[in-house]
N, C-alpha and C positions, 0 to 999 in steps of 0.2 A: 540775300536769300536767293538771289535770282527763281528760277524754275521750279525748284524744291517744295515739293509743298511741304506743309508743319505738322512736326509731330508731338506728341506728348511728350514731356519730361518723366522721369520714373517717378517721380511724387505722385504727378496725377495719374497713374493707374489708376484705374478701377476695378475691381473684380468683377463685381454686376457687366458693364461692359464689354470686359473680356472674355465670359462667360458668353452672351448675346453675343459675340463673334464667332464664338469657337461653334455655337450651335448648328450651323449651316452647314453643311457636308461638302461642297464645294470649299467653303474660305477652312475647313478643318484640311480637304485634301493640296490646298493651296500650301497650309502652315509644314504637314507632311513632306510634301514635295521642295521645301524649301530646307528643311530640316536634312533631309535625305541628301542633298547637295551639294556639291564641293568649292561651289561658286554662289555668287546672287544672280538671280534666272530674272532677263525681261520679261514682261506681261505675255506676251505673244508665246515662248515657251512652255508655259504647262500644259498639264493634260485635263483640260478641262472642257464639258459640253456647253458651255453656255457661248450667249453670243456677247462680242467683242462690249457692249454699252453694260450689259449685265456685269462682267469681269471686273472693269473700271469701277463699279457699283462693290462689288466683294473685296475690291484692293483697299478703297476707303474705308470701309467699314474695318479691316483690318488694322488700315494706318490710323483710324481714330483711336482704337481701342489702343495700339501703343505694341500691338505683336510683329509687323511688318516696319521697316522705313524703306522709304523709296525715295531715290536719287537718280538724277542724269547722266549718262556717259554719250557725250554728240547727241544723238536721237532718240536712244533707248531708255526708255524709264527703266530703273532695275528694282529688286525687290529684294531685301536682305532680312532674315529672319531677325528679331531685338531679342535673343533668347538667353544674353547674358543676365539682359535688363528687368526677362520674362524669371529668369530664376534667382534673381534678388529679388524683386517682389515676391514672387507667388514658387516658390521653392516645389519642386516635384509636379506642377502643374503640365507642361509641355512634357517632361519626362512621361505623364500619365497617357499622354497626346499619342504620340509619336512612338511609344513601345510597341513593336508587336508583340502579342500575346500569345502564349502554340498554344493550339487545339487539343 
């Protein structure tokens, strides 16, 4: 396993979980900006206000719930949205996420 930390298998989803993750408007524009992506983004690249110990705090919370996996490359933790995994489970859910809506 070296470095990696562990993530959920798609059995144990949870919806309640996933749901408590997506609530946060930070780890929602986290799931966004990952989605949006043409790559998996390290931690240090989004655009988010909080401070670097908070982040770390919104990244787990993500990777418990099973929306995020993060892996090493050298030094960089990266961050890869699980949105295949996200829509065998919970079908149309990140699509509901991540759509913009016109005004």
């Amino acid at each position: 396993m070296g470095r990696t930390p562990p993530h959920p298998e798609v059995s144990q989803f949870d919806l309640q979980q996933v749901l408590e993750a997506l609530v946060d408007p930070v780890r929602r524009s986290i799931v966004t900006q990952l989605d949006a992506a043409d790559e998996d983004l390290s931690c240090g690249t989004f655009d988010i206000s909080v401070s670097k110990s908070t982040a770390t705090h919104h990244f787990k919370v993500l990777r418990e719930a099973g929306l995020i996996r993060q892996y090493y490359v050298g030094t960089s933790r990266l961050n890869a949205l699980r949105r295949a995994e996200m829509d065998a489970a919970f079908p149309g859910l990140l699509d509901a996420l991540t759509t913009r809506r016109e005004q």
